[in-house]
VEXLUM-716299 format. One record per residue (C-alpha): residue number from 1; residue in one letter; x negated, y negated, z negated. Coordinates in nm, 4 decimals, always signed. Each point is the difference from the previous one (the first is absolute). Layout:
BEGIN
<r NUM "A" <X Y Z>>
...
***
This chain:
BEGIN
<r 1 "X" <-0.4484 +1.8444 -3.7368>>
<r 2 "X" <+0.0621 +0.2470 -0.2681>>
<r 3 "X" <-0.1618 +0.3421 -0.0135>>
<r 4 "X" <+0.3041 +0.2476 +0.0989>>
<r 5 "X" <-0.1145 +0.2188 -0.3090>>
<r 6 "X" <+0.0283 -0.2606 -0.2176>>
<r 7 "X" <+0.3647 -0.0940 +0.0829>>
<r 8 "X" <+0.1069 +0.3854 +0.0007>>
<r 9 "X" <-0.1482 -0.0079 -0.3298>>
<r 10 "X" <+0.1815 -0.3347 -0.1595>>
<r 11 "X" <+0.2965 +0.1803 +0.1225>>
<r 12 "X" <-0.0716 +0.3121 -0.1349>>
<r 13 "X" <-0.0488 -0.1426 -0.4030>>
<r 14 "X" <+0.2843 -0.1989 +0.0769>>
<r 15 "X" <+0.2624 +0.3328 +0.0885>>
<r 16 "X" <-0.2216 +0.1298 -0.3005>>
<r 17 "X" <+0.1721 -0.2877 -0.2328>>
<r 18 "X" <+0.3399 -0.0773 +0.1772>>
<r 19 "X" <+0.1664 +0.2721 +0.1901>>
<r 20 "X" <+0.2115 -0.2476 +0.1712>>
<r 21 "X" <-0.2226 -0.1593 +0.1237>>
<r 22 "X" <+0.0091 +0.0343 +0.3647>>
<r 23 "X" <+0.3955 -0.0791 -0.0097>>
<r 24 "X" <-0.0792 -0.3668 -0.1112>>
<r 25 "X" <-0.1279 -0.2945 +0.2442>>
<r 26 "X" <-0.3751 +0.0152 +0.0100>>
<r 27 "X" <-0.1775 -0.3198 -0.1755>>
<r 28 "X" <-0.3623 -0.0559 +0.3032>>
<r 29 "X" <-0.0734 -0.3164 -0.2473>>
<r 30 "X" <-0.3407 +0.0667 +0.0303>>
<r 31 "X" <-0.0692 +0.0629 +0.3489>>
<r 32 "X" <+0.0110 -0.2647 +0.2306>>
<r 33 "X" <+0.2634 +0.0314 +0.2711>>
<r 34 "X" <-0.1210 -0.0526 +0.3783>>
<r 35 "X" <+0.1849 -0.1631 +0.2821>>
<r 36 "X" <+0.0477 +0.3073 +0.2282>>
<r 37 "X" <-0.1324 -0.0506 +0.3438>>
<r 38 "X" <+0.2951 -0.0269 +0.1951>>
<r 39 "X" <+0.0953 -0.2969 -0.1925>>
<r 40 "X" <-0.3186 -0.1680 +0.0458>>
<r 41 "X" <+0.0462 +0.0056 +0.3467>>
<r 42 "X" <+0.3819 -0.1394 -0.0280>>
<r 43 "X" <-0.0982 -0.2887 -0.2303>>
<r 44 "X" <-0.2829 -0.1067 +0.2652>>
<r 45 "X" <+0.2800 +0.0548 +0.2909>>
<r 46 "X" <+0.2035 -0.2270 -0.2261>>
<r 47 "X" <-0.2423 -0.2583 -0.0547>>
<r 48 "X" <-0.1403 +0.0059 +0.3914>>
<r 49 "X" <+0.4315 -0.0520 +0.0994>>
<r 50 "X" <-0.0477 -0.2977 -0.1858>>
<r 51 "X" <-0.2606 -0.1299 +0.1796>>
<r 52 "X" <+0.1765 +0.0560 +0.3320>>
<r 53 "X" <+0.2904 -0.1510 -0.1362>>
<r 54 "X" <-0.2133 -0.3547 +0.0009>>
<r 55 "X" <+0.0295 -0.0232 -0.3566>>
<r 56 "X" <-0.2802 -0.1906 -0.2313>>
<r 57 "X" <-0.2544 +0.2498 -0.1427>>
<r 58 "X" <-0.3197 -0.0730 -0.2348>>
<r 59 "X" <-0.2988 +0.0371 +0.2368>>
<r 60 "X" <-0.3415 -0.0207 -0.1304>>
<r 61 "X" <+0.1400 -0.2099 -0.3075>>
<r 62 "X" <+0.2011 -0.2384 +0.2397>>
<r 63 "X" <+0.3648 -0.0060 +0.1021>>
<r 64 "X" <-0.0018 +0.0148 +0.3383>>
<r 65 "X" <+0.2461 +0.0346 +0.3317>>
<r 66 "X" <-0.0937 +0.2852 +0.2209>>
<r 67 "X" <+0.0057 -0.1384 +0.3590>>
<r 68 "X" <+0.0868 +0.3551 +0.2170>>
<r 69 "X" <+0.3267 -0.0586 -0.1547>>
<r 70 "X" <+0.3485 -0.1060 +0.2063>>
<r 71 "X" <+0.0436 -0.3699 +0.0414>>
<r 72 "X" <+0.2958 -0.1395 -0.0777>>
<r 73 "X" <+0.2892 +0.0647 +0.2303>>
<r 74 "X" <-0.1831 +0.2818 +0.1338>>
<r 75 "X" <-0.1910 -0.2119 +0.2144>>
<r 76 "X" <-0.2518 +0.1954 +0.2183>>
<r 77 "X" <-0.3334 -0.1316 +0.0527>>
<r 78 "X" <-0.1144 +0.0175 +0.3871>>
<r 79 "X" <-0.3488 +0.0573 +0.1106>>
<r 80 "X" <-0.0403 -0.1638 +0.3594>>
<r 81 "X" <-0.2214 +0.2387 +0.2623>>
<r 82 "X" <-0.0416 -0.2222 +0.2529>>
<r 83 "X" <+0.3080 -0.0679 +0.1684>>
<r 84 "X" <+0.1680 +0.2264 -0.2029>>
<r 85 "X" <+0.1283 +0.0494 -0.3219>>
<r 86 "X" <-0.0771 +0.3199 -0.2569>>
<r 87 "X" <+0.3683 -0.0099 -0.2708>>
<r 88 "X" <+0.2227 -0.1166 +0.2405>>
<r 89 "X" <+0.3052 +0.2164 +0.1740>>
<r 90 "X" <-0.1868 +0.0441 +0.2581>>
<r 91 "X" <-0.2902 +0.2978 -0.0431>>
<r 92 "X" <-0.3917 -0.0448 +0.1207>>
<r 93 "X" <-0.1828 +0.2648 +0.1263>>
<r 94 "X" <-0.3910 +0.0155 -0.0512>>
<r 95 "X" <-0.1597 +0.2078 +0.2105>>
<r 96 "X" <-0.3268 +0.1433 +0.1492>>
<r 97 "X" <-0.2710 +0.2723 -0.0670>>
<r 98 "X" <-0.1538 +0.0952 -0.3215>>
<r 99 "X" <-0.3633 -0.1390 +0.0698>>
<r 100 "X" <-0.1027 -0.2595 +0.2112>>
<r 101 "X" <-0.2531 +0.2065 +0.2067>>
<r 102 "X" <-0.1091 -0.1913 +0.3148>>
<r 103 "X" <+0.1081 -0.3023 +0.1419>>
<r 104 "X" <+0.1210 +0.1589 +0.3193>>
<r 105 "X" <+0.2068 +0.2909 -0.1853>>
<r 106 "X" <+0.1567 -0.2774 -0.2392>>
<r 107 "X" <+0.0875 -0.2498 +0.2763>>
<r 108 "X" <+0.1828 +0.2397 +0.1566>>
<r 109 "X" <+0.2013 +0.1513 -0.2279>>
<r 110 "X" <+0.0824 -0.3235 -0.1230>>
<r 111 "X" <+0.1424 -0.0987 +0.2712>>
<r 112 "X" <+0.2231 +0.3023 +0.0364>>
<r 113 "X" <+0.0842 -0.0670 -0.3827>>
<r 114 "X" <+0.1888 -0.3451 +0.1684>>
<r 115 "X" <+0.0927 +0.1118 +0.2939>>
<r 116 "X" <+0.1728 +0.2955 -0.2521>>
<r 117 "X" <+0.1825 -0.2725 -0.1830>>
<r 118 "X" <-0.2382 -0.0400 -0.2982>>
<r 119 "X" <-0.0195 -0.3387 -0.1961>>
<r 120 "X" <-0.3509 +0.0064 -0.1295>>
<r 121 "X" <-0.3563 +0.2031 +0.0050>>
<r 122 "X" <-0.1440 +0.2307 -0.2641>>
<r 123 "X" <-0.3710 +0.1387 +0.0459>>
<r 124 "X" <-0.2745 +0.1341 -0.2796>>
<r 125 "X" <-0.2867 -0.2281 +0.0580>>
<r 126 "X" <-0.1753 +0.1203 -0.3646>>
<r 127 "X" <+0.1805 +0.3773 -0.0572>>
<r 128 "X" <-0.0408 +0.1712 -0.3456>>
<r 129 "X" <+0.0403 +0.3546 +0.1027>>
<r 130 "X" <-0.0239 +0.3119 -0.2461>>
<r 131 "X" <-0.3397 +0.1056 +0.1111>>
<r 132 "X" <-0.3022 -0.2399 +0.0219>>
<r 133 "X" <-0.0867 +0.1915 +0.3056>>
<r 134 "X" <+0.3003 -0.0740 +0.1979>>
<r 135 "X" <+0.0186 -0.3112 +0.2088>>
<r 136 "X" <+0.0691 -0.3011 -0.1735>>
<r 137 "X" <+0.0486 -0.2625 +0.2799>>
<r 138 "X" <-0.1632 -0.2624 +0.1516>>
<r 139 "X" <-0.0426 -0.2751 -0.2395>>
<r 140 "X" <-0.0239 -0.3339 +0.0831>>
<r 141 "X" <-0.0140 +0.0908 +0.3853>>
<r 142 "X" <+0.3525 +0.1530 -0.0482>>
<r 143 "X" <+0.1236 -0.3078 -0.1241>>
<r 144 "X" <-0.0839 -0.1781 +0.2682>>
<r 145 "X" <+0.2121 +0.2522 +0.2681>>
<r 146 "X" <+0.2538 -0.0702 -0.2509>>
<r 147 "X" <-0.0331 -0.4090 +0.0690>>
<r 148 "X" <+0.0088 +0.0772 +0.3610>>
<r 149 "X" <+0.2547 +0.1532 +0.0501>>
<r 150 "X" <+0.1849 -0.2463 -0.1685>>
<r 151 "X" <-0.1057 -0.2297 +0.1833>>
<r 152 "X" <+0.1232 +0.1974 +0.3267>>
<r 153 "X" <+0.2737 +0.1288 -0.0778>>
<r 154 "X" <+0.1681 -0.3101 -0.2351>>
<r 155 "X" <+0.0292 +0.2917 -0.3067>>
<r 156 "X" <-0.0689 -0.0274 -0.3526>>
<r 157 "X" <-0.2495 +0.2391 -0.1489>>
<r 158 "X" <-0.0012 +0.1849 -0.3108>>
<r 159 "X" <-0.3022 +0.1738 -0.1431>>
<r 160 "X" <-0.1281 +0.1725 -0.3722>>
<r 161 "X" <-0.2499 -0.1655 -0.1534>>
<r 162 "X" <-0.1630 +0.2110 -0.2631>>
<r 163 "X" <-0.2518 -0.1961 -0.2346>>
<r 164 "X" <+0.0212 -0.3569 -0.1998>>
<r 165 "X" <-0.3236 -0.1017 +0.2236>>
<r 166 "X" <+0.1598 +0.0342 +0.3527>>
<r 167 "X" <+0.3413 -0.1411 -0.1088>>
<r 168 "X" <-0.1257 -0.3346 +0.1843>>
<r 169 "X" <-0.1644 +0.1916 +0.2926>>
<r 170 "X" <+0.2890 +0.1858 +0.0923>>
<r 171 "X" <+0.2146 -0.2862 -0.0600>>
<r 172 "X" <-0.1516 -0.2343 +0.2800>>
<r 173 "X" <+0.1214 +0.2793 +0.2820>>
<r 174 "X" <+0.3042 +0.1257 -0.1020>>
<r 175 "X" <+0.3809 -0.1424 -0.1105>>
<r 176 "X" <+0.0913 +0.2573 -0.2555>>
<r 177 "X" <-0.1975 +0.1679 -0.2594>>
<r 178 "X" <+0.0515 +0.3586 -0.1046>>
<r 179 "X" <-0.0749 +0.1438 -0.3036>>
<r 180 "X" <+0.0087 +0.4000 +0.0665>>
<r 181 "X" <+0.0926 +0.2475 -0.2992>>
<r 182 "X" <-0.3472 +0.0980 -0.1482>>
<r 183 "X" <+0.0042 -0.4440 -0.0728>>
<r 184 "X" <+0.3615 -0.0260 -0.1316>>
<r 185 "X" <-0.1760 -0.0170 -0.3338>>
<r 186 "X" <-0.2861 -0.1649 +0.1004>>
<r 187 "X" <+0.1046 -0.3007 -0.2184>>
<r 188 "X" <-0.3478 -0.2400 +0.1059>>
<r 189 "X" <+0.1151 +0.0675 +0.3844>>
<r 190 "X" <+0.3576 -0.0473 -0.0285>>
<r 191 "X" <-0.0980 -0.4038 -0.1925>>
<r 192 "X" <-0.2734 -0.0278 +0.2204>>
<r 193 "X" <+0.2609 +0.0886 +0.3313>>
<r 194 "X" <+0.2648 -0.2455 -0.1725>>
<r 195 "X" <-0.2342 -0.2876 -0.0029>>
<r 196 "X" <-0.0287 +0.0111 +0.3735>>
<r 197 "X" <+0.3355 -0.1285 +0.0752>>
<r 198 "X" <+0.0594 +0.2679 +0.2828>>
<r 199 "X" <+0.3204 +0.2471 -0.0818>>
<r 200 "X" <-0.1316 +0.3262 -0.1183>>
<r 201 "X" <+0.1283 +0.3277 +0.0837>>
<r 202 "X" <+0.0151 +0.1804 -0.3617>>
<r 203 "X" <-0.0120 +0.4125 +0.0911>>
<r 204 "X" <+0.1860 +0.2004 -0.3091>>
<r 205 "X" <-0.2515 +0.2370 -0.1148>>
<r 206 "X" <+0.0860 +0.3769 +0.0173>>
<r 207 "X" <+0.0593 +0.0447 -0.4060>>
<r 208 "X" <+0.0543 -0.3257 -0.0565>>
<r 209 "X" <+0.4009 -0.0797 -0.1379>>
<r 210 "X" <+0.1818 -0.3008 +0.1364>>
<r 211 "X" <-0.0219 -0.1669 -0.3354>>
<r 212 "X" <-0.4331 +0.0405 +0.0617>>
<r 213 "X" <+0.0500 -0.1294 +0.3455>>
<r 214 "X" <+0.2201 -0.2985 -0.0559>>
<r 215 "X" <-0.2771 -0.0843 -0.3219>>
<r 216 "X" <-0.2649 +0.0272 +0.2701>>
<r 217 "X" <+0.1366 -0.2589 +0.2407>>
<r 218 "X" <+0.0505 -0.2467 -0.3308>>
<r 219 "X" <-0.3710 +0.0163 +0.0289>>
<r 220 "X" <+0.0071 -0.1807 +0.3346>>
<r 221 "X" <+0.3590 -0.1967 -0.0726>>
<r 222 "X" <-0.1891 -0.1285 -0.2902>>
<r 223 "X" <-0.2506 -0.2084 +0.2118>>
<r 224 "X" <+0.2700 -0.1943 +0.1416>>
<r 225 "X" <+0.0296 +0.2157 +0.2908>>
<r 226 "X" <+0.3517 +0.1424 +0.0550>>
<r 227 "X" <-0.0796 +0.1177 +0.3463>>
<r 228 "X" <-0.0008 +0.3238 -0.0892>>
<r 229 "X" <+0.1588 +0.3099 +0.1946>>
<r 230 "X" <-0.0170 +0.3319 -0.1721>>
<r 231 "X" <-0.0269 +0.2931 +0.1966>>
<r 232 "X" <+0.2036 +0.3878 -0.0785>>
<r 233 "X" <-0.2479 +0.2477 +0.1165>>
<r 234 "X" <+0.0677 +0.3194 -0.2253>>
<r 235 "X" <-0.0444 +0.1741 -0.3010>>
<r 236 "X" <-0.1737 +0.2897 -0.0873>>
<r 237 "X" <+0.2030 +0.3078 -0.0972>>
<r 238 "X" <-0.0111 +0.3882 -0.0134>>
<r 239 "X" <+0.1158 +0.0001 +0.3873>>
<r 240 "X" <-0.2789 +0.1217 +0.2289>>
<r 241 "X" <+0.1954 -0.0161 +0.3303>>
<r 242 "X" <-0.0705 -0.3848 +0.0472>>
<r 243 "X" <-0.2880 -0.1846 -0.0737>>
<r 244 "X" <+0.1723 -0.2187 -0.2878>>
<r 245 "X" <+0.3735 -0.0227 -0.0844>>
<r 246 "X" <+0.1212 -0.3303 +0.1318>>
<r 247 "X" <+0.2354 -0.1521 -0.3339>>
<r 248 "X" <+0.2663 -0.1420 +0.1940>>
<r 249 "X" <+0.2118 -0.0946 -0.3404>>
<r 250 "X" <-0.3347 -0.2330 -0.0326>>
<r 251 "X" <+0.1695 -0.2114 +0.2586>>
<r 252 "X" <+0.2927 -0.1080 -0.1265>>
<r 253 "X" <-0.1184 -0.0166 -0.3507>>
<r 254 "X" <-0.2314 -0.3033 +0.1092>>
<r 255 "X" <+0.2977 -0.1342 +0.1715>>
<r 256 "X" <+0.1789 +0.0071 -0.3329>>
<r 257 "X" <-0.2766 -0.0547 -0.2530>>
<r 258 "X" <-0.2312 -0.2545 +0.1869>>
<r 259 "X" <+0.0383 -0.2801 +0.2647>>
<r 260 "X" <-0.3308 +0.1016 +0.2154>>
<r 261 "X" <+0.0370 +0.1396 +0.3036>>
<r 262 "X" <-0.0476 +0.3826 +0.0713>>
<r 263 "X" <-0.0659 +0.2124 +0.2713>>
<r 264 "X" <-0.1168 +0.3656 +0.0627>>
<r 265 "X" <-0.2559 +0.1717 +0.1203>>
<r 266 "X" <+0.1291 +0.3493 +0.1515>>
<r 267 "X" <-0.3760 +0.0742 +0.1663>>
<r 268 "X" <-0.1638 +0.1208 -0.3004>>
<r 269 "X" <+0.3103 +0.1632 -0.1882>>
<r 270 "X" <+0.0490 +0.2360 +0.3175>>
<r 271 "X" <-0.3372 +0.0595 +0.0833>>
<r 272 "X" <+0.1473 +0.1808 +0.3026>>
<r 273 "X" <+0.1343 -0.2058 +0.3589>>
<r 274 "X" <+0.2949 +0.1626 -0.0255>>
<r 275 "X" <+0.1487 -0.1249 -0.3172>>
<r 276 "X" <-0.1481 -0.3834 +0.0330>>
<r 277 "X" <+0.3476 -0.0896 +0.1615>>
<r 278 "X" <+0.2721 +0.1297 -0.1796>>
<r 279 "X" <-0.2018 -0.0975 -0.3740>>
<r 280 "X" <-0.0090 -0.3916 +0.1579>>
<r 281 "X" <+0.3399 +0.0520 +0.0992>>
<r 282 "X" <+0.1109 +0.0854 -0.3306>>
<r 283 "X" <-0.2088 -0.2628 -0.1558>>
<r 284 "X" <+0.1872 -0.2441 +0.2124>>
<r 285 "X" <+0.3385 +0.1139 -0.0939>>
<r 286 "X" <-0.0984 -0.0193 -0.3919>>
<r 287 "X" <-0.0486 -0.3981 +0.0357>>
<r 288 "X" <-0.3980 -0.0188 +0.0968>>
<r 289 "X" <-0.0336 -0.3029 +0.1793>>
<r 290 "X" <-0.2685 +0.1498 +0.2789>>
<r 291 "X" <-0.2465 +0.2610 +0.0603>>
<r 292 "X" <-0.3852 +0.0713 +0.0310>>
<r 293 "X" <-0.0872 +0.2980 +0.2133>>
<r 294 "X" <-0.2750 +0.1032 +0.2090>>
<r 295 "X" <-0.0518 +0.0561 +0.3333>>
<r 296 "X" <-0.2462 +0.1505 +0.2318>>
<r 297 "X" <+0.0202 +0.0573 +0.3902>>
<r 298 "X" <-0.2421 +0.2759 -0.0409>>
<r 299 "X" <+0.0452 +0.1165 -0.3571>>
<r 300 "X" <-0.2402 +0.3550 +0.0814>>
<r 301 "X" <-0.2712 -0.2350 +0.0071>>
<r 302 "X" <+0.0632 -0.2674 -0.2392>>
<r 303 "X" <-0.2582 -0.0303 -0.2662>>
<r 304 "X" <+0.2646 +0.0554 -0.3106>>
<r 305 "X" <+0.3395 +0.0714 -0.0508>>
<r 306 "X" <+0.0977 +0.1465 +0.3584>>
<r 307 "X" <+0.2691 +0.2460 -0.1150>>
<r 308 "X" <+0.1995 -0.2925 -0.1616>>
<r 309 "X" <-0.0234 -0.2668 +0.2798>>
<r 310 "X" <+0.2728 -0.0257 +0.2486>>
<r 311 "X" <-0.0627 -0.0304 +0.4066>>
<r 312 "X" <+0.1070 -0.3220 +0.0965>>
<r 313 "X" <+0.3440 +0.1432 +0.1502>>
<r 314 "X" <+0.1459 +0.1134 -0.3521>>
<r 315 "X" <-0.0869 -0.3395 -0.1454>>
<r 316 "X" <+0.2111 -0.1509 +0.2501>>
<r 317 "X" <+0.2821 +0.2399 -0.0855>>
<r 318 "X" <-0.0144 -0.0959 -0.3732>>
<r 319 "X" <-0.0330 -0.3182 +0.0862>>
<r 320 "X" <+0.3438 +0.0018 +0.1483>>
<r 321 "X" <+0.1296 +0.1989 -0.2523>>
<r 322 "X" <-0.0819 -0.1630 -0.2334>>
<r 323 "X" <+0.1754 -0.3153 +0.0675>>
<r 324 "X" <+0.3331 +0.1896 +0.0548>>
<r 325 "X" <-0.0366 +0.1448 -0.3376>>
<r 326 "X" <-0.0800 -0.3675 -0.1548>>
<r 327 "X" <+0.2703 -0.1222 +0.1600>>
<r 328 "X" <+0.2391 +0.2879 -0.1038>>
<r 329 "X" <-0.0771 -0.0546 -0.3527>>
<r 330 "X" <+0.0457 -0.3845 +0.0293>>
<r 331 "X" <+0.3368 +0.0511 +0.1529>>
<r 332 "X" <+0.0529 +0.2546 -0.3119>>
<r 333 "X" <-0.0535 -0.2199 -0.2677>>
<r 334 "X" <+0.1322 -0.2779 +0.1488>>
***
């Protein structure tokens, strides 16, 4: 960039010479003109809406077809959970505690997860918390609570796996793998959780956009896999009062920009008990086809994540809820 001085000067000698000067259009020949910032960032919006839109891009010196993109017709891809369905009109609900912490605990709060009305299991076998000192589950031990309570109760499970290495450990115990926020762009794990064949459970990470997100689950689409279900947990913003904002215009955006299914997690954008129902509820009346939430029967004493979890009697109440709401909506659009 030019030296202030120096421009004050040009213009001074060139008053000096032409009194008129400042009157007539000012010739910047010589100084290269930037793109200002703002329209940086509205050419890349630009060119990111036109890879949502489906449409053929140069990638890596190929032309290539992104895959996150709606099929034709608008058909929706469904991921089967068992018995049931995730993308369908009728919404899933994944439930159960943070962390997998004994077999006793877990057994029993999965089975007031079904009793509740829930479709499938979640649990933290391997947990990447913030500190290294906190506790980060039970391993391999955890995933087998997970397998037996499957086997009792006649539940899918879901579960994070969190490194390329385990992808195939993990895999053997569970029916869905999750790939939390801190892995969104974990691009090895996300091929490496593709190649299994399971569905995966994509989390959004907190400042990741949707454009990031969908690019993220063409890592795993890419493999052949289109099991995937991606997963509205919340954003990060200036807001203190709640542990994340959840993006509920996130929702319907997949709906209308992708044909993978989508569902929300209202745990960890409340961060308080209180708020866990009416954020799922909302999520459901956007268009997310189900919910993951946890649950504890104790939550004072759980290991992680208490203040989030609901007591098995206010998961039964959103169960309930939210099929009216599903159903409301379906009637709406219909």
């Amino acid at each position: 960039m030019e030296n202030p001085r120096t421009l004050i000067g040009e213009l001074t000698s060139r008053l000096a010479e032409d009194p008129n000067a400042l009157t007539k259009k000012p010739d910047f020949g010589q100084y290269a003109v930037r793109e200002a910032p703002g329209e940086t960032v509205r050419r890349q919006e630009a060119h990111m809406t036109q890879l949502l839109n489906g449409q053929k891009q140069a990638v890596a010196g190929s032309d290539a077809r992104f895959r996150f993109g709606p099929k034709p017709d608008n058909i929706r891809t469904l991921v089967w959970l068992g018995e049931f369905t995730v993308g369908g009109s009728y919404p899933v609900v994944i439930a159960g505690p943070c962390a997998v912490e004994d077999q006793e605990s877990f057994l029993r709060i999965a089975a007031a997860c079904k009793a509740a009305g829930a479709n499938a299991l979640r649990g933290g076998a391997f947990k990447p918390r913030t500190s290294p000192y906190s506790f980060q589950g039970l391993g391999k031990e955890g995933l087998k609570i997970l397998a037996r309570a499957r086997e009792q109760l006649g539940m899918p499970v879901c579960s994070e796996v969190l490194d390329t290495r385990d992808v195939e450990l993990v895999a053997r115990y569970v029916d869905v793998l999750q790939i939390g926020v801190r892995n969104m762009h974990n691009y090895a794990l996300l091929t490496e959780a593709g190649r299994s064949g399971l569905p995966v459970l994509l989390k959004r990470d907190f400042g990741a956009t949707v454009q990031e997100w969908c690019l993220a689950a063409e890592y795993i689409l890419s493999t052949g896999n289109d099991k995937v279900i991606l997963c509205e947990r919340g954003i990060r913003t200036f807001e203190p009062s709640t542990r994340y904002t959840l993006d509920i215009a996130a929702v319907p955006l997949i709906l209308q920009e992708s044909h993978m299914p989508v569902i929300v997690d209202p745990s960890h954008a409340a961060g308080k008990r209180s708020l866990v129902a009416a954020l799922g509820r909302a999520g459901i009346a956007a268009g997310a086809h189900g919910l993951i939430v946890e649950v504890h029967d104790n939550p004072a004493v759980a290991d992680c994540d208490g203040a989030q979890a609901l007591l098995p009697n206010d998961l039964q109440s959103l169960v309930a809820s939210v099929s009216r709401i599903a159903e409301a909506c379906k009637t709406t659009d219909d």
